[in-house]
Each structure stands twice: as C-alpha cells, then as structure tokens.
PDB file with one MODEL, atoms N, CA, C and O in Angstrom:
MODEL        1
ATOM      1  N   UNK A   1       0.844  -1.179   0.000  1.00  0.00           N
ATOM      2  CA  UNK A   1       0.000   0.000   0.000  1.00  0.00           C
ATOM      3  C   UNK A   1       0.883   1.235   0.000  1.00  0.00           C
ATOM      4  O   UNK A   1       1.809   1.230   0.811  1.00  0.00           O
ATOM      5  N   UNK A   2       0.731   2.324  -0.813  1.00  0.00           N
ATOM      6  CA  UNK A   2       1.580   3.878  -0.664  1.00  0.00           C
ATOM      7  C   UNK A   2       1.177   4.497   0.508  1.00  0.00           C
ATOM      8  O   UNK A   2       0.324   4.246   1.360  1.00  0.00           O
ATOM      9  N   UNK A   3       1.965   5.333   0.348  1.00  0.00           N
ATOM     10  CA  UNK A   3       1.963   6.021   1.288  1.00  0.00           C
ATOM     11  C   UNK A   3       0.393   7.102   0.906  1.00  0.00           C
ATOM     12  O   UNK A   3      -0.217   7.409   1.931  1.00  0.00           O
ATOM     13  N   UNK A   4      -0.067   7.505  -0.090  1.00  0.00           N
ATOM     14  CA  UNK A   4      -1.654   8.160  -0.796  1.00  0.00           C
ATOM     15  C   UNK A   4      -2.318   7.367  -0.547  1.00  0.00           C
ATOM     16  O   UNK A   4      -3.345   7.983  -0.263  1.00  0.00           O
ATOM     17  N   UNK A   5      -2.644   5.762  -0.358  1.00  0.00           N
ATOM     18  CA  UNK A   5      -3.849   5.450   0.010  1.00  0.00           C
ATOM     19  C   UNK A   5      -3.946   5.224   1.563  1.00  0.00           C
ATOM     20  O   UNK A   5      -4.521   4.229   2.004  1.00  0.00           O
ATOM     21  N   UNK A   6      -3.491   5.973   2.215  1.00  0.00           N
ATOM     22  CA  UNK A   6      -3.971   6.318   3.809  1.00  0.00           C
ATOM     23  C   UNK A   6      -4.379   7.495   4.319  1.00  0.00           C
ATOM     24  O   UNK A   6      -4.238   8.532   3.671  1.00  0.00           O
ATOM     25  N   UNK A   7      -5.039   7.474   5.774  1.00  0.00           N
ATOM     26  CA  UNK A   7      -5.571   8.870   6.118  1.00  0.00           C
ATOM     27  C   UNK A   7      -6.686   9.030   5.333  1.00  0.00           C
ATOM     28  O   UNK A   7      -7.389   8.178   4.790  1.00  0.00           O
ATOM     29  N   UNK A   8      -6.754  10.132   5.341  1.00  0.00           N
ATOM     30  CA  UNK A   8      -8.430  10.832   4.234  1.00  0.00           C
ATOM     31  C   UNK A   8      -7.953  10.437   3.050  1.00  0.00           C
ATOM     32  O   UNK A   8      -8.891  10.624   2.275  1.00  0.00           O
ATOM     33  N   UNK A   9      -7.155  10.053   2.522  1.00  0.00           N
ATOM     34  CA  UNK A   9      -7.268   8.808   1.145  1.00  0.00           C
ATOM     35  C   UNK A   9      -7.909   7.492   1.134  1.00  0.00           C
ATOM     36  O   UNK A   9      -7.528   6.606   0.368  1.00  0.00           O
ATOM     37  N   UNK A  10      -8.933   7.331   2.015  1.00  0.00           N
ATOM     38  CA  UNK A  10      -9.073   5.898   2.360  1.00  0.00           C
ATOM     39  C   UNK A  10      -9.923   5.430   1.017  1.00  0.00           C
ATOM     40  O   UNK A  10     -11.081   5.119   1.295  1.00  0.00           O
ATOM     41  N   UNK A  11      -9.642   5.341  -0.117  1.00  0.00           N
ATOM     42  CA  UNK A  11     -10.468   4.480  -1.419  1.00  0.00           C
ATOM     43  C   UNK A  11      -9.281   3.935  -1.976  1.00  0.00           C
ATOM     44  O   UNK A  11      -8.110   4.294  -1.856  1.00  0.00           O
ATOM     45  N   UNK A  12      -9.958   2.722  -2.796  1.00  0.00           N
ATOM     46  CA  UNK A  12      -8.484   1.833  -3.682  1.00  0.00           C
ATOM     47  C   UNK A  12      -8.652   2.898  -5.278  1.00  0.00           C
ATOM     48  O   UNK A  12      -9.641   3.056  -5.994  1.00  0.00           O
ATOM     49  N   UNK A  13      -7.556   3.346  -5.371  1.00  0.00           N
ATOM     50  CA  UNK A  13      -6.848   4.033  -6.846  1.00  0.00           C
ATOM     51  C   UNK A  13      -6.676   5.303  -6.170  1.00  0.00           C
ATOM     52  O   UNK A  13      -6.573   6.249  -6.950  1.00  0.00           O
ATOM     53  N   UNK A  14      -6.608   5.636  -4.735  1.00  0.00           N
ATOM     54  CA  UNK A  14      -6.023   6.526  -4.282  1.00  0.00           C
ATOM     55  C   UNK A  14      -4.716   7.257  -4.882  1.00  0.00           C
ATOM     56  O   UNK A  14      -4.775   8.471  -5.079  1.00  0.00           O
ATOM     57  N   UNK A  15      -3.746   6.670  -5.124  1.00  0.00           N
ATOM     58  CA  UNK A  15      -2.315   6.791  -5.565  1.00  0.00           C
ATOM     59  C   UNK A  15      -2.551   6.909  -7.335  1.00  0.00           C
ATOM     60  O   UNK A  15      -1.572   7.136  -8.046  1.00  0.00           O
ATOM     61  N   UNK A  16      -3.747   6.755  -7.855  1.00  0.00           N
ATOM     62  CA  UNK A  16      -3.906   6.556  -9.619  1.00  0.00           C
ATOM     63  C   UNK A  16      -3.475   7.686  -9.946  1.00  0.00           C
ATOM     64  O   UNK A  16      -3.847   8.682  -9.324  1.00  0.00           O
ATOM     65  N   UNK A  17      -2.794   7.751 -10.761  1.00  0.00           N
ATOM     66  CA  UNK A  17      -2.200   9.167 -11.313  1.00  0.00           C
ATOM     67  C   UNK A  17      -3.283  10.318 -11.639  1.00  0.00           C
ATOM     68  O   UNK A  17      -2.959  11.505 -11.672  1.00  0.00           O
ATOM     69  N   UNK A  18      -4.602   9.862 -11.880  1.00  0.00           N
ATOM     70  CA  UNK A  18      -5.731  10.294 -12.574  1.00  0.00           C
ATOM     71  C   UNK A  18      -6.249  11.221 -11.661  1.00  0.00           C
ATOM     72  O   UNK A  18      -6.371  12.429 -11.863  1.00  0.00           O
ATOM     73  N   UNK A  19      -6.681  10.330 -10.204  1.00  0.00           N
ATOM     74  CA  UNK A  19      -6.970  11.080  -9.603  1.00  0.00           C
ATOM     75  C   UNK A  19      -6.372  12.174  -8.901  1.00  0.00           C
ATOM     76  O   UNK A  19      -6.980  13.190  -8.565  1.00  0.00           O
ATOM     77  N   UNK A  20      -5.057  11.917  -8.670  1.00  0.00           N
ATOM     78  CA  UNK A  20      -4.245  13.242  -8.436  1.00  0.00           C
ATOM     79  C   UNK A  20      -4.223  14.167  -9.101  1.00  0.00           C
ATOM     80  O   UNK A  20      -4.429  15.307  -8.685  1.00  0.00           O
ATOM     81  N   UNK A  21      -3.960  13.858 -10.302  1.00  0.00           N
ATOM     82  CA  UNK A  21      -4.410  15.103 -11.369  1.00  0.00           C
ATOM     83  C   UNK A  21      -5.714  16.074 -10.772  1.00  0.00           C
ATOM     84  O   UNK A  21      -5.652  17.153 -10.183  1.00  0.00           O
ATOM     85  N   UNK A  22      -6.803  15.328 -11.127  1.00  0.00           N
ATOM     86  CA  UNK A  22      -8.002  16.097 -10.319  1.00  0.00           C
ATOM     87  C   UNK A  22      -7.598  16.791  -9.209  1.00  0.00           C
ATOM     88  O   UNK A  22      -7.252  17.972  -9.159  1.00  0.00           O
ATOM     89  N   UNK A  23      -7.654  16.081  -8.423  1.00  0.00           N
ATOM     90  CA  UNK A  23      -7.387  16.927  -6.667  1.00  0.00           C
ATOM     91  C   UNK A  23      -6.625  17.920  -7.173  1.00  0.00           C
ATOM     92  O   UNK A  23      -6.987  19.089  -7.041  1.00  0.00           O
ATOM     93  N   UNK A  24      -5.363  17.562  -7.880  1.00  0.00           N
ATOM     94  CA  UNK A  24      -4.397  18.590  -7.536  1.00  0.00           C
ATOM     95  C   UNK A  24      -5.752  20.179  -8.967  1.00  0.00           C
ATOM     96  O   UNK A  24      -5.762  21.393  -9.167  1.00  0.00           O
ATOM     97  N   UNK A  25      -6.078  19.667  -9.170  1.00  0.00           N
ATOM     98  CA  UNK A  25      -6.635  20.831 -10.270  1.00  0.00           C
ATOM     99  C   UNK A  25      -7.780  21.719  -9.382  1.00  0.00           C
ATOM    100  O   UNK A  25      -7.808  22.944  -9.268  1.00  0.00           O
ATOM    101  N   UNK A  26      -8.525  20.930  -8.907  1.00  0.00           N
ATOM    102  CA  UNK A  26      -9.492  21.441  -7.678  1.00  0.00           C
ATOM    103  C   UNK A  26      -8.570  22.348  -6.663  1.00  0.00           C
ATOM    104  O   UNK A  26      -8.986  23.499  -6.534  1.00  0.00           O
ATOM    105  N   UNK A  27      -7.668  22.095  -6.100  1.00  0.00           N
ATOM    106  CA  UNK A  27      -7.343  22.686  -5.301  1.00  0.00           C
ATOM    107  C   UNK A  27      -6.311  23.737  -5.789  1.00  0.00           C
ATOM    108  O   UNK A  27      -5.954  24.577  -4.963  1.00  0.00           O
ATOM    109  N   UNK A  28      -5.828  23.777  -6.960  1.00  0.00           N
ATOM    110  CA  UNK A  28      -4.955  24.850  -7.464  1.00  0.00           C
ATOM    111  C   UNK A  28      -5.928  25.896  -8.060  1.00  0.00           C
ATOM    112  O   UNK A  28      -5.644  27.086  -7.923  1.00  0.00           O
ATOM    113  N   UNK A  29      -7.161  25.501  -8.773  1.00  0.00           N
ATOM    114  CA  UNK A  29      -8.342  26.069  -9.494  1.00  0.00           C
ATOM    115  C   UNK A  29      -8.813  26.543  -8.042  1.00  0.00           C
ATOM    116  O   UNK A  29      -9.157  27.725  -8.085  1.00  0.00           O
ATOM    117  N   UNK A  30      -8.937  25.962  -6.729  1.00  0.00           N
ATOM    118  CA  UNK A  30     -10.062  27.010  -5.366  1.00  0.00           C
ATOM    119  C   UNK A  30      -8.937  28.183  -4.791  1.00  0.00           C
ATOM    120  O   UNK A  30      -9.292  29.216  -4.223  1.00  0.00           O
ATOM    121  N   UNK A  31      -7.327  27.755  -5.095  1.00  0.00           N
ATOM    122  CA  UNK A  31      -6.801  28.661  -4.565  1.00  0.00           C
ATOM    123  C   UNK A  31      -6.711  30.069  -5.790  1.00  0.00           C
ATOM    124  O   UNK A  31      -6.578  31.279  -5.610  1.00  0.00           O
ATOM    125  N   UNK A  32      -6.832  29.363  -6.854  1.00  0.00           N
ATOM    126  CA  UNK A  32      -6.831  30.981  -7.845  1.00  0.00           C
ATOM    127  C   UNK A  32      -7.981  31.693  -7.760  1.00  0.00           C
ATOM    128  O   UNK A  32      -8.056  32.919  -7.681  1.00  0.00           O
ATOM    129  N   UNK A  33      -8.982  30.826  -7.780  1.00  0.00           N
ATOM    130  CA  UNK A  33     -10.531  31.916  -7.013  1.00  0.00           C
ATOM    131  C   UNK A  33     -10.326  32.288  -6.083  1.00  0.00           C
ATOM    132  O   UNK A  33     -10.760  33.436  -6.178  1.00  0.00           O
ATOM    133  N   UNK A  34      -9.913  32.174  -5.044  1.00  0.00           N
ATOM    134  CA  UNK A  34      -9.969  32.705  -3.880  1.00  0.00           C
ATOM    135  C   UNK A  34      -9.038  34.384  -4.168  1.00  0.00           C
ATOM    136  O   UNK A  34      -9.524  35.464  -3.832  1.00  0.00           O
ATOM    137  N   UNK A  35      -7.678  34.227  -4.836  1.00  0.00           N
ATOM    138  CA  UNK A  35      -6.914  34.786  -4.892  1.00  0.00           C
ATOM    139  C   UNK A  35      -7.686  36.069  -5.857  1.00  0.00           C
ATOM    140  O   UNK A  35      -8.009  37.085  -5.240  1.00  0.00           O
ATOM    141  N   UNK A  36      -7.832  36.034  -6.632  1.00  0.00           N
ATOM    142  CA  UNK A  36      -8.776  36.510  -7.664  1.00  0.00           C
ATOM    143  C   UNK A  36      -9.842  37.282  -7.142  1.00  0.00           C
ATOM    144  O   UNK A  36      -9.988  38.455  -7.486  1.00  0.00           O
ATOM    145  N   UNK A  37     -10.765  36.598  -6.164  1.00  0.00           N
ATOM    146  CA  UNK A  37     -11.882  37.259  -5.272  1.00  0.00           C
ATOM    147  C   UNK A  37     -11.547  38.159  -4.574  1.00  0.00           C
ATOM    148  O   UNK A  37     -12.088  39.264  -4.545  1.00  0.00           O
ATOM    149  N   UNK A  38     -10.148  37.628  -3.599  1.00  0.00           N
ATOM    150  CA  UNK A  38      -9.510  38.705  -3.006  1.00  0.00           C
ATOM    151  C   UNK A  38      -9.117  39.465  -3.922  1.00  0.00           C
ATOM    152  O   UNK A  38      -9.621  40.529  -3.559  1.00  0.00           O
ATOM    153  N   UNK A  39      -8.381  39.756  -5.187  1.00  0.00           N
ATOM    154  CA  UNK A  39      -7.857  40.923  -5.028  1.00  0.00           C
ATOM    155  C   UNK A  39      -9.303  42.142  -5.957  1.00  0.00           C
ATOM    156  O   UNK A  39      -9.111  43.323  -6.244  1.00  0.00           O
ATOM    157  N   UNK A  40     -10.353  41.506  -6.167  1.00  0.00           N
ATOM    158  CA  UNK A  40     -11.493  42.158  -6.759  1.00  0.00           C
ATOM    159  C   UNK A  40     -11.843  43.201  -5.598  1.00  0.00           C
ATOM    160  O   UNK A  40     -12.033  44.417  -5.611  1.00  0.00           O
ATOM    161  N   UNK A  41     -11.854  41.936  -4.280  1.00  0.00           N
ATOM    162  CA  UNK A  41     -12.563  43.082  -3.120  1.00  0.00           C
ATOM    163  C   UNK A  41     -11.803  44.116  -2.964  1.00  0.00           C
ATOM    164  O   UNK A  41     -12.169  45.278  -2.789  1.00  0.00           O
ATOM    165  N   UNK A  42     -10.647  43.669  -3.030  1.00  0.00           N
ATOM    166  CA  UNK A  42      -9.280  44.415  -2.303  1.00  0.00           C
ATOM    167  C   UNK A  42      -9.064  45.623  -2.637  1.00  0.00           C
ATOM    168  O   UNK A  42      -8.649  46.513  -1.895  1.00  0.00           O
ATOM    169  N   UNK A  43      -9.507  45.758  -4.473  1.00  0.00           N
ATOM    170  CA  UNK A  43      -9.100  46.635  -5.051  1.00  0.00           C
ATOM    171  C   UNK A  43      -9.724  46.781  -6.436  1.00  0.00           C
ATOM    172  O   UNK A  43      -9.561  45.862  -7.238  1.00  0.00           O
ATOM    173  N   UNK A  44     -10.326  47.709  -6.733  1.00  0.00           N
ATOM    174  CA  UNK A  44     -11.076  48.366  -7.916  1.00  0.00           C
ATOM    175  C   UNK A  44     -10.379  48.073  -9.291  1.00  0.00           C
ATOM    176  O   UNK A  44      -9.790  48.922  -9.960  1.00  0.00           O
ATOM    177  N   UNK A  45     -10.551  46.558  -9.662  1.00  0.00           N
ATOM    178  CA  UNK A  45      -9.911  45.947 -10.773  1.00  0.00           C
ATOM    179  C   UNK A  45     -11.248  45.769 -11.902  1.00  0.00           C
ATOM    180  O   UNK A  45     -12.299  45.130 -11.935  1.00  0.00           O
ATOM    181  N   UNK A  46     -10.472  46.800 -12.837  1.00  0.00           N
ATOM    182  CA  UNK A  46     -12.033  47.071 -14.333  1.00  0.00           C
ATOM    183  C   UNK A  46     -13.433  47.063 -13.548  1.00  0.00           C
ATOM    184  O   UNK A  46     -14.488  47.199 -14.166  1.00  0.00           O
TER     185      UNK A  46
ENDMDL
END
C-alpha cells in the first residue's frame, strides 16, 4: 500500500495518477478563485 492510500485517502486508486491530477486541479483552481476574489474586493480591478 503507498503512502496516498492512507488517512483521508481511504479508497483503492487513491495513488492513480488520474486522480491526483483532479485533486491537484481542484485545489490549485479554489486557490486561484480565492486569490482573484480577493484581489477584486481588495481593489477596484475594471
């Protein structure tokens, strides 16, 4: 078993390249919204 299918990985194809892809896109895609949102509030952008 890897070291990805433990903890809050607990499903089998945890470690699948596939799904990392995803996760990692979800969570790079919520941190650029976030970043983005912030700097809308932040500052009078168009």
């Amino acid at each position: 078993m890897s070291d990805l299918n433990r903890g809050i990985m607990k499903f089998d194809g945890a470690d699948n390249p596939k799904s990392i892809a995803i996760s990692a896109v979800i969570v790079l895609g919520s941190i650029a919204a976030l970043v983005f949102w912030a700097l809308q509030s932040a500052y009078a952008l168009g």
